[in-house]
N, C-alpha and C positions, 0 to 999 in steps of 0.2 A: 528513259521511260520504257520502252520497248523491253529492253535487257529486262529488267522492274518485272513489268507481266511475265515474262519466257519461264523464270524464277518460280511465279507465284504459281502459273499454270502445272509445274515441274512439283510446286510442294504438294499441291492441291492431290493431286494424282498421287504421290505417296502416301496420304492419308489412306485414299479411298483402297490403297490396296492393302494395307499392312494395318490397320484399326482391327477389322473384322476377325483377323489370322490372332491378335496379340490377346481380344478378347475372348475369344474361344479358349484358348490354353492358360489364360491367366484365369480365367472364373468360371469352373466347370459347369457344366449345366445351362449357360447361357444359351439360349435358340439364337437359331443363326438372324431372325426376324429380327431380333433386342439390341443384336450384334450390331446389324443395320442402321438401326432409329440412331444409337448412340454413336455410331460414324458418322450418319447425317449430320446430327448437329456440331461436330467437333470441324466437318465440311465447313460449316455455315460461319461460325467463330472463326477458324482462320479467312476464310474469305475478307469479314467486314476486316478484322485486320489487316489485310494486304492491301486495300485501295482505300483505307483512310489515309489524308492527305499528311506528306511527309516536307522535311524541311530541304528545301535546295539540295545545302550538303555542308553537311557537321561544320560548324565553325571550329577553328582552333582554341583550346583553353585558355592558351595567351589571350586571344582577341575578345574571349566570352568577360575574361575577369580585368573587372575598370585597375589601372596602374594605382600601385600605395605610392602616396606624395612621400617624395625625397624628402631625411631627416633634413628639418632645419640646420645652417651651421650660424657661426657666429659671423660672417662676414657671406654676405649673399648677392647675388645676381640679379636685377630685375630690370624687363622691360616693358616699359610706358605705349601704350599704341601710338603716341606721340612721337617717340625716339623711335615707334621700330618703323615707321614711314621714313625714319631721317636714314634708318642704317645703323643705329649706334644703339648701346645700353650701359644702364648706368650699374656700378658696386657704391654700394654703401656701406663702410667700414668704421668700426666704432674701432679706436687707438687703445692697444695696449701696452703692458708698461715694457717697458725696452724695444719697441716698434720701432723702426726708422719708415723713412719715404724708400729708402732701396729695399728694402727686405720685401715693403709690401709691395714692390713694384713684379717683382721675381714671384712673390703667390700668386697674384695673377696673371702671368706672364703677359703682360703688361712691358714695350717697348723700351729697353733702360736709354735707347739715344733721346728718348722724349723724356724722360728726367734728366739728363745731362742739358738740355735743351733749355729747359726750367732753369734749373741751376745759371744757367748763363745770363737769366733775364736780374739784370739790377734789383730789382722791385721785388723779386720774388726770393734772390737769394736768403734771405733768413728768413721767409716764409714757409719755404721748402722743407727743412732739413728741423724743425723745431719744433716737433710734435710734443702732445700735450695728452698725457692717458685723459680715454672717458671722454676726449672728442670725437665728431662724427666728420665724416670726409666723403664726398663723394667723386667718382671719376666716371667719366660719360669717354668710353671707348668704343670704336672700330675694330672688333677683331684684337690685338695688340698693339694697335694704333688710339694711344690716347685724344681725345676728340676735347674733352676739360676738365675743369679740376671746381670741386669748392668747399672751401673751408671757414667754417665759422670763425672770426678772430677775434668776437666779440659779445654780448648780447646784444649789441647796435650795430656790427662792420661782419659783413661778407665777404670771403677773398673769392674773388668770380676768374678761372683762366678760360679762355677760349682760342679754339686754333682755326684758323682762317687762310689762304692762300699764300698769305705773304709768312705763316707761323704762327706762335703764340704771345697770346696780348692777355693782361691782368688788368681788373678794375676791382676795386673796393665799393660795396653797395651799402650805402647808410640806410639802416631802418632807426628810426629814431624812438628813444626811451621818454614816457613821461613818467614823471617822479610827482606822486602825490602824499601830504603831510596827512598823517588821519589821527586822533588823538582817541585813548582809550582809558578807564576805567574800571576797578573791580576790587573789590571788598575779598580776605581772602577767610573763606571756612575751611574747606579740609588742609589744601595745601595748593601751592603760589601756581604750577600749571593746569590746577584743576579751575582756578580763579580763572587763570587767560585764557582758557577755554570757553568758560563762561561768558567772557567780555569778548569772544571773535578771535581772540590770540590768538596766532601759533605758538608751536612749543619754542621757536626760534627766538622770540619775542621775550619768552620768560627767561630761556637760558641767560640770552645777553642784557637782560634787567638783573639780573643773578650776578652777570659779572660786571657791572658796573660798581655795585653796591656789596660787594666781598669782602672788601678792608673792613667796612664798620660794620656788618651784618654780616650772621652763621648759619646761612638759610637753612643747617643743618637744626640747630638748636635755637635760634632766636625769632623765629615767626609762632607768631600767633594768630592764633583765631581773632579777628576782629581786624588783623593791619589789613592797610589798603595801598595803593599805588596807582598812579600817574605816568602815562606814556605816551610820547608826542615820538614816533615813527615815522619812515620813509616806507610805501608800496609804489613800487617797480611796474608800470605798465608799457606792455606794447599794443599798437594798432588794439587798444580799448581794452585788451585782455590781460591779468592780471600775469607778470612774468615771475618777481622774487618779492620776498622781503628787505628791506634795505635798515641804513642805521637809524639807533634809536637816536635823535636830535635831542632829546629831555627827558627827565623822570624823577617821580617825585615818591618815595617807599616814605610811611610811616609804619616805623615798628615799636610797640608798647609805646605809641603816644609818643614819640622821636621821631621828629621829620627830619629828612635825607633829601637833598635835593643835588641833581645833576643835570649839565648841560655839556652837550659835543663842541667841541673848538679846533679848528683847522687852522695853524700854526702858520708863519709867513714859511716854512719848506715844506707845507703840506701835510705835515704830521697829525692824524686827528687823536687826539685826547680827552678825558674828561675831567670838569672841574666841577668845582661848589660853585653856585651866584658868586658870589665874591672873588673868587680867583683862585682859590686852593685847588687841588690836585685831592682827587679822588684816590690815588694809589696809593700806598703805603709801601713800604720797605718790603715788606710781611704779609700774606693773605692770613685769615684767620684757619681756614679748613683745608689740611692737603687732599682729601675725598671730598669730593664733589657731591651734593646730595644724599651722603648717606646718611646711617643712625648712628648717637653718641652709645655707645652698649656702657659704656664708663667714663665717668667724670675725674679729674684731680681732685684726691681724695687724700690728706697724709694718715687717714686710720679707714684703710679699705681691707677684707678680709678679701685675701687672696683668693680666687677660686680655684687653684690647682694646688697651691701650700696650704691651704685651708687654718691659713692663719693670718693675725695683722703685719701688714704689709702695707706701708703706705704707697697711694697709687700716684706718681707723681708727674700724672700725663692723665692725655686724653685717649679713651678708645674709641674708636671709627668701623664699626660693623660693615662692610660690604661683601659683598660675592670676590672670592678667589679668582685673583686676574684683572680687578676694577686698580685704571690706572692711579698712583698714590705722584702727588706733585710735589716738588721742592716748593716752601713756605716764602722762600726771600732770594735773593743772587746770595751763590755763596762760592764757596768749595769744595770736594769732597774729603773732609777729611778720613771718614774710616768705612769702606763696603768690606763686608762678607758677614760669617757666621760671628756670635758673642754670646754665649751663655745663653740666658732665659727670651735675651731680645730675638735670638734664629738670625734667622736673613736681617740684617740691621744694615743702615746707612749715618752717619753722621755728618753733617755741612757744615764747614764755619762760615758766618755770616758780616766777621767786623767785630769791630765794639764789644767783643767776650762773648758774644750770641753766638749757642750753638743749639741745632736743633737735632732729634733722632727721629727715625723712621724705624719701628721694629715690627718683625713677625711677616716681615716678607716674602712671599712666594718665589721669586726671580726681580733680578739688578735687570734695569734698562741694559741694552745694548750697548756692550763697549764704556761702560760707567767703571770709572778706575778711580783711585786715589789719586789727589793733586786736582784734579780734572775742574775746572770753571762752569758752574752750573747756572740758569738764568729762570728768574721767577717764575714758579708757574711751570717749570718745564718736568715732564716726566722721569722720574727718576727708579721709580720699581712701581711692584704690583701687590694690593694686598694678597695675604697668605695667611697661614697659621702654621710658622714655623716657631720651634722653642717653646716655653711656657706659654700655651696658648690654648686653649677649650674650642674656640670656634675663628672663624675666618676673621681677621681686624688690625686695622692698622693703628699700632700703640704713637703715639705723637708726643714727643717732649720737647721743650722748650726752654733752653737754660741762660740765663744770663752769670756768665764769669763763674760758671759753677753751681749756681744754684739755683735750681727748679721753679719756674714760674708758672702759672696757670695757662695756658693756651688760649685760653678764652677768654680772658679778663688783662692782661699783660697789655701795655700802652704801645702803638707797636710805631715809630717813628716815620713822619710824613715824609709822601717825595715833596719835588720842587712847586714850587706854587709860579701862577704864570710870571714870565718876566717885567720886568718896572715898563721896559719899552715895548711891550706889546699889550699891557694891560687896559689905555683906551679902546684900542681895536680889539681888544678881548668881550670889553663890556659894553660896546656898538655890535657889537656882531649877537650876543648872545641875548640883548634885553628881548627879543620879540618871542624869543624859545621860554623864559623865564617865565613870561606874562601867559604863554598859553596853557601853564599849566595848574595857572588858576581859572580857565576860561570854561564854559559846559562845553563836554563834549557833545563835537557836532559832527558834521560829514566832514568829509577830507576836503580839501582842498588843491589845489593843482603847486607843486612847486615849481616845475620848470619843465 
């Protein structure tokens, strides 16, 4: 402070001597009186300036500007005022795909004799080492001293490790699942997820009413305005709150005034499948649509006026509009008999299926992965991608369907049942399944509790 005044007294004095001298020879004429007045006050102005109150002493810009929070990463640090009184904190790490338990032990420098440790415990050995992308893990560490572990093993089982004096001990922690049956309803106008929306659905709900009911229904081309449907479902609850959607136990589609009716059956090795009331086998050899959802842009037609030849041309397949890249499925098990390019078809695929049946996939974008000739292919499973290669105006996948050589309609063609339930399980077929049957002539009400 003293220094402070010694300063001000020293400036103050500079003024009073060197104002008067600077305004004289800067503004001729001025009396030395005028000189005077306009020192005074220039006197007075620095004065109030020098004893208005000043800050201690300059803080540092570091310390003035608040710290920018650290980019989040995808695997992070945190501690609980809980754990930081114990000493410890926990990572939470979501598993990615080729993760092991070593690799992420070494990111966080993370002790590897306490995974070796692990490793040694019976209980935990395939626990350990068998990670799963898209789970969540947590390790509750000291420093590089792993302190515990937990991993979810289930939507009901927690793998809980803890280390204690004598080491580490593992328990499994059951949180238990209720499964409640809820039935639902819906008339369809525009179209079949805009219906289960309507009625509470998820879109989950409708997918897998879709695929139940695929063999005898083209949800591409055969819903109407006016069908309606029946679904008796399983919802997933924990500690009150709703967890997943679970399977459809029943359902009942009417289309154009054709009732379809199906029930789930749990096989003596566990297998769940679906049947008609009666015992038939919903699946067929054959789905009707290899694109899932999309638009018919072209029917089987034998006098279609080609839109690229611009002439008759009979069309002797179905076309299936989708976006470039929309997965295209094999129709039935088959084989590969023919990939790569062919004339007008572009990217083409052909399967033999058996019994003379051969189907084609034309105007492909790209073959599945490692898809060759010879290769054993299984219903349903992806095989390419629509495209618009070869004769082709816009994106779609051309579908034929030939029995022993000659072209059948995709959409009308009888396509041969799987197995219908066995002689020996069909009492237990039709005890187990009457109460699912019945509910789905019952009003819909609240759910109910299954288990």
């Amino acid at each position: 402070m003293k220094a402070h005044r010694l300063t001000l007294y020293r400036s103050v004095g500079y003024v009073v001597y060197i104002v008067p001298i600077f305004i004289k020879s800067a503004i001729p004429g001025v009396a030395t009186r005028s000189a005077y007045i306009l020192q005074a006050g220039l006197v007075a102005i620095v004065a109030v300036l020098a004893v208005l109150p000043r800050d201690r002493e300059m803080q540092p810009l570091a310390a003035q500007t608040p710290a920018q929070p650290v980019a989040t990463q995808e695997l992070a640090s945190t501690v609980a005022p809980a754990e930081a009184s114990l000493g410890f904190s926990t990572i939470e790490v979501v598993v990615s795909r080729n993760d092991t338990m070593d690799q992420l032990f070494r990111r966080f420098e993370l002790n590897l004799g306490d995974l070796a440790s692990l490793r040694n415990l019976p209980e935990l050995r395939s626990q350990v080492d068998r990670l799963r992308p898209g789970e969540l893990l947590r390790f509750m560490h000291r420093g590089s001293e792993l302190v515990g572990l937990e991993r979810k093993l289930s939507d009901s089982e927690t793998l809980k490790v803890t280390r204690d004096a004598n080491g580490f001990s593992s328990d499994v922690l059951e949180n238990p699942l209720e499964v409640r049956t809820r039935t639902a309803s819906a008339t369809i106008e525009n179209s079949l997820f805009q219906a289960a929306a309507d009625a509470d659905l998820s879109d989950r709900v409708a997918f897998d009413l879709a695929e139940i009911f695929q063999y005898d229904i083209d949800f591409v081309l055969d819903i109407q305005t006016g069908d309606r449907f029946t679904v008796v479902y399983e919802e997933v609850f924990q500690d009150g709150e709703p967890l997943r959607i679970g399977n459809i136990l029943a359902a009942k589609f009417v289309n154009e005034g054709r009732e379809y009716r199906a029930v789930r059956y749990i096989d003596a090795e566990g297998h769940g499948q679906y049947f008609s009331p009666d015992g038939k086998s919903l699946r067929k050899a054959f789905i009707r649509a290899p694109v899932q959802f999309s638009r018919v842009s072209s029917r089987f037609n034998p006098s279609r006026r080609h839109p690229v030849l611009n002439r008759i041309r009979a069309h002797r397949g179905v076309d299936y509009a989708a976006p470039v890249g929309t997965p295209v499925r094999a129709a039935g098990e088959g084989r590969v008999r023919f990939v790569g390019q062919q004339g007008g078809y572009g990217n083409v695929i052909e399967l033999e299926h058996g019994s003379g049946v051969v189907t084609v996939y034309g105007h492909l974008s790209r073959f599945a992965a490692k898809l060759r000739r010879g290769q054993q292919v299984d219903l349903a499973q992806v095989i390419g991608y629509v495209g618009k290669t070869g004769l082709a105006t816009g994106p779609h996948l051309h579908y034929e369907y030939r029995i022993r050589g000659v072209h059948k309609n995709p959409q009308t063609v009888p396509l041969p049942d799987a197995e219908p339930i066995p002689d020996a399980e069909r009492d237990r077929f039709l005890t187990g399944t009457a109460d699912l049957v019945n509910m789905l002539d019952l009003p819909v009400g609240p759910a109910l509790v299954a288990r």
